[in-house]
Structure formats: structure tokens, C-alpha cells
C-alpha positions, 0 to 999 in steps of 0.5 A: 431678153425677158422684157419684163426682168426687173434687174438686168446684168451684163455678165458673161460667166464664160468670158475673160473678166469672171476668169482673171477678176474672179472677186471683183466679179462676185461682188459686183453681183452681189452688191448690186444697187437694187439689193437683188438675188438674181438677174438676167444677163444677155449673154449667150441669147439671154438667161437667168443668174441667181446668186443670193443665197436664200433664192439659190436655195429655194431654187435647187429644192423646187425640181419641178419649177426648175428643171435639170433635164438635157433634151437635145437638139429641141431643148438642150440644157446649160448656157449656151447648150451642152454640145453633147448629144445625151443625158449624162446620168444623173445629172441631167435627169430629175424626178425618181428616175435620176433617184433610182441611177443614184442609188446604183453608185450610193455605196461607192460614194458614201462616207464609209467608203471615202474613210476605206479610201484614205490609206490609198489616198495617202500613199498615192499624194506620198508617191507624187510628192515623192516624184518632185521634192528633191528638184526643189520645183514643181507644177502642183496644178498638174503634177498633184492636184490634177494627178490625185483625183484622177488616179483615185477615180480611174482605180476606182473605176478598175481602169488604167490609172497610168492613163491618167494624164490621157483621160485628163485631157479629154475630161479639161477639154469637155469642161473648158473648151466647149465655148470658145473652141466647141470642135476641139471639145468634140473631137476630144468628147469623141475621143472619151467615149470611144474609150469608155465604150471600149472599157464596156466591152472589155467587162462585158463577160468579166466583171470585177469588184469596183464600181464600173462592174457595179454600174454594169451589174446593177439593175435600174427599173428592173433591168441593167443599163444599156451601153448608152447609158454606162457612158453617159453614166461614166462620163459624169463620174469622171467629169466629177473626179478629175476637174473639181477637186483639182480646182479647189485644192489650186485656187486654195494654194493661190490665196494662201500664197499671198497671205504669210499670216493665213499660212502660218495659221494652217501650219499652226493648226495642221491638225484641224485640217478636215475643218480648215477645207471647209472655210476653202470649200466656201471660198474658193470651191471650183462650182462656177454653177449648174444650169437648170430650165424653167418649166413655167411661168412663175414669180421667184424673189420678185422677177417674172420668170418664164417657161423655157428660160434658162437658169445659171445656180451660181453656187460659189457667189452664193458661198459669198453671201453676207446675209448668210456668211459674216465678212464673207471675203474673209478666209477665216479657217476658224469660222464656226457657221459654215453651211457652204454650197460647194457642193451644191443642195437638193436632189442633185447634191455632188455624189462625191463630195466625202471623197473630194473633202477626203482629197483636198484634206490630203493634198492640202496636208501634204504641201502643208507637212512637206513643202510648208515654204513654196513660193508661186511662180506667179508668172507661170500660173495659167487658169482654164480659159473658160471658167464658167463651169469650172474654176481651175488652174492649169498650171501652177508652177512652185520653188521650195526647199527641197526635201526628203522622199518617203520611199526609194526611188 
């Protein structure tokens, strides 16, 4: 432990009590009896958590202080260490490096391009509705907010999107079984890359109009990327477009199930509802947090931090911060000041956050136009068990009246 840390927690964003305590958790932090923004935990061989809002945001622009970089076996980045063997691109880069691998994918994933997406978007959350509306049940989690995402990234990959479900499992099982089944995750991690490396020979001799061809294509410091690279490159786009706006969309589903006034009020304004997923954003966003380490001694919002620490950026309790949001555990969708983190700041600031908002704004329209009245089977509801980075349901079992389809079988 750092001997000379002011304020230490027992906390443990892997473990059970953050997963089914969620609320409980992020308060507790955050109201902590010193008034601190940050802490050390002693979990997992010890590491920084910094919560406030103000010193989160300090730390995600100072990259030189705290350090992206994944440098395995010496000094692999996360808490505990990622298992996987390389850098995934960008992310785990800092500097004009992870600069000039952003712009190879910027047009892809700028706002422009999320509004060219939206008819495709829709048709896809139509057809899925579609597939279950007459049964008058369904597993929303699996179903649709898990099906969308990754359909709308595999295609734009120019991949199989009817592989959906078999891509999904190996990206779950990346994100929430690293800790406490780390050989499952591997075997599952192989799995993907064995994939994607097939996906890399295929296009090697004909590349096509989507964004893997481009990865392909374009070149970084004067030459194109490596096959090492383009996994580790596409692996991050599909940990980014399966896993996230899934979570969101579920979690949000889950509070308004218990709150009859919050949903009359979504039904109410269903027009606004590009503004409303900001106040969810806030709220329920998935980012249980990104790592960073440490590069040397330094004195951050009253705690002596030291070179080679490692560091928990845990954006969603930030999002809770009553300095920065007033009555922070209300959902309120009319809220006017809303500078969420739920899509993190700074230089690694989520490549996809325009088409997740266009997502979730989809999805959420869809439950909200054509099964208003669903009820959660709350005895079926089943969260990852690791939630650390990922705060998501599994399984999110609903009864409603059942409807009309808007295509034929």
C-alpha cells in the first residue's frame, strides 16, 4: 500500500457489492468523511481511484503524468493487469502516436457520419422489435440492446453481422471474465483474434468501401499497419461497440421500470429524446472506469502519488458529483447543465460516442413507441458478474401487450 496515502478505502470495483449495490457504492465514496476526491484501495495489490469530478478532469488532460501505455509482461496497464498480450490501438498508447491511429478511423466515427447511419440504425431496431412483439415477451438485454450495436459495428467493419451473437460472446467474455475466470477469457480472446486474423487475409488482396478496408489501407508514420496492429486496432472497435451501449440502454431500462412518473415523462416528451439520453448518459452510463499509471512522484489533490501506481479514472461516480451536478441522484431529463464523463475527456475521449448517442437514442425511442407498458421480470435480471469495467446487464427478461410488426414476416 502507499504508506503515505491520506485517505484509504476498502473498495474492490471487481467484487459483488459495487455489481448489486451499485448506488450505495458511489455514494459512499463520494461522501466520504474526509471530503476527498480520490483514495487507495488495497485491492488487487493496491491502486489509486479518483472519483471527484474536478480531479478526474485534471487527470485525464495530464497524459504525461498519467499514463495510458500497456507494456506487458513488465508493466501491464489496468487493475489487476490486462491478460492480453499487446497494446490495443489507441487506447493503450499516449502521445502524437495514439494521435496519428485516431485519425485513420476519424471519418468513420465523426458526427456526420453517425447521422448517415441513422436509416440503417432504424430499420435494424425495427426488424429486432419485430422478431418479438407479437409473443408479448422478450430478453431486451440480448435480444435488443446487445443485438443493435453489434450489428451496426460488424457492418460497418464489412463483416458477417449474422455472427453477431458468436462475436458477442468472445467481446462479454474479454470485459467480464478476465477476473475471476481469467482462463475462460483467454481461451475466448484467442478465439477473436483467430477471427480477426482470418477477417485479415481475407481483405488482404480485396479491400472494400468500410472501415476495416480503411484500417487496412491507411497508412500511420508513412506505412500501413501491420497484422498485429489491425487486431489489436479491431479489437478495440468491437470492445467499444458490442459491450457499452448495451449497458447503457439496460441500466437505463431498469431505473425507469421502477419509476411510473420517470416513464410517463419519457412518453410525454418522446420527442426530445436526443436530449433525454443525456441525463442517462449521466446516470447510468456503463464506464465503470479506465486505468492509467503513474509516471512520477507527484502531489495530485492533496495525496503523494508515486511513480509506477496505478490508477482507476472512475468516470461514472464523477458523473454523481454534487460539486458539479445538482441533486446528482435525481434522473432528471430536463436537466439543463450536463457536462457528463460518460464518454470519458482528454485525448482518449471514446471514438464512438456520436453513434452510441445515435444508439441508445434508438433503442430507447423504439421501447418507448412500441412497447411503452413493459414490465421487468426482475426475477430474471442477471448483471455480468464483473462489472468493473463494464457495468451491464446480461439478461433482461420483459412481458408487455403485444403489438403489431412493421414488415412481414
Amino acid at each position: 500500500m502507499a504508506a503515505d496515502a491520506k485517505h484509504v478505502i476498502d473498495f474492490d470495483h471487481h467484487g459483488p457489492m459495487l455489481r448489486d449495490h451499485n448506488t450505495e457504492q458511489l455514494k459512499e465514496l463520494m461522501y466520504n468523511d474526509a471530503g476527498c476526491p480520490m483514495g487507495w484501495s488495497t485491492a488487487h495489490n493496491g491502486h489509486w481511484a479518483i472519483w471527484g469530478y474536478d480531479a478526474l478532469y485534471d487527470a485525464v488532460q495530464d497524459a504525461e503524468t498519467f499514463s495510458s501505455t500497456h507494456l506487458p509482461p513488465e508493466c501491464p496497464k489496468g487493475v489487476p493487469g490486462a491478460l492480453y498480450p499487446d497494446p490495443l490501438i489507441p487506447i493503450d498508447i499516449d502521445g502524437q502516436e495514439q494521435q496519428d491511429y485516431r485519425k485513420v478511423v476519424l471519418n468513420w466515427f465523426n458526427p456526420g457520419h453517425a447521422r448517415s447511419l441513422e436509416p440503417r440504425i432504424q430499420q435494424i431496431c425495427d426488424d429486432l422489435i419485430d422478431d418479438f412483439i407479437e409473443s408479448g415477451e422478450a430478453d431486451l438485454a440480448y435480444q435488443l440492446f446487445t443485438a443493435l450495436p453489434a450489428i451496426v459495428t460488424l457492418e460497418m467493419l464489412g463483416w458477417e453481422s449474422h455472427r453477431w451473437r458468436e462475436w458477442v460472446g468472445w467481446v462479454h467474455s474479454f470485459i467480464h471474465d478476465a477476473t475471476h475466470d481469467p482462463e475462460l477469457a483467454m481461451q475466448n480472446t484467442m478465439l477473436m483474434y483467430g477471427s480477426i486474423n482470418n477477417e485479415i487475409a481475407r481483405r488482404r488482396d480485396e479491400l472494400g468501401d468500410d472501415l476495416f478496408s480503411d484500417m487496412m489501407r491507411t497508412p500511420v508514420a508513412g506505412k500501413v499497419l501491420d497484422d498485429d496492429e489491425l487486431r489489436n486496432f479491431a479489437t478495440l472497435v468491437l470492445l467499444g461497440g458490442m459491450d457499452t451501449t448495451s449497458g447503457v440502454t439496460g441500466n437505463s431500462v431498469l431505473l425507469i421500470d421502477q419509476d411510473d412518473e420517470l416513464r410517463r415523462q419519457i412518453i410525454d416528451n418522446i420527442d426530445q429524446m436526443p436530449k433525454i439520453i443525456e441525463e442517462f448518459l449521466r446516470y447510468a452510463g456503463p464506464g465503470g472506469g479506465l486505468y492509467r499509471r503513474v509516471t512520477k512522484d507527484v502531489e495530485f489533490h492533496g495525496e503523494q502519488m508515486h511513480e509506477g501506481e496505478k490508477v482507476l479514472m472512475m468516470f461514472w461516480a464523477a458523473n454523481r458529483d454534487p460539486k458539479a451536478f445538482p441533486d446528482p441522484e435525481k434522473i432528471d431529463i430536463f436537466r439543463t447543465q450536463n457536462r457528463h464523463m460518460a464518454f470519458g475527456l482528454g485525448p482518449h475521449r471514446c471514438l464512438g460516442s456520436h453513434h452510441a448517442r445515435r444508439m441508445f437514442a434508438t433503442l430507447m425511442t423504439g421501447i418507448f413507441t412500441r412497447i411503452p407498458d413493459f414490465e421487468v421480470d426482475w426475477d430474471g435480471v442477471e448483471r455480468f458478474e464483473d462489472c468493473g469495467s463494464v457495468y451491464a446487464v446480461r439478461h433482461l427478461p420483459v412481458t408487455f401487450t403485444p403489438g403489431p410488426r412493421l414488415t412481414p414476416a
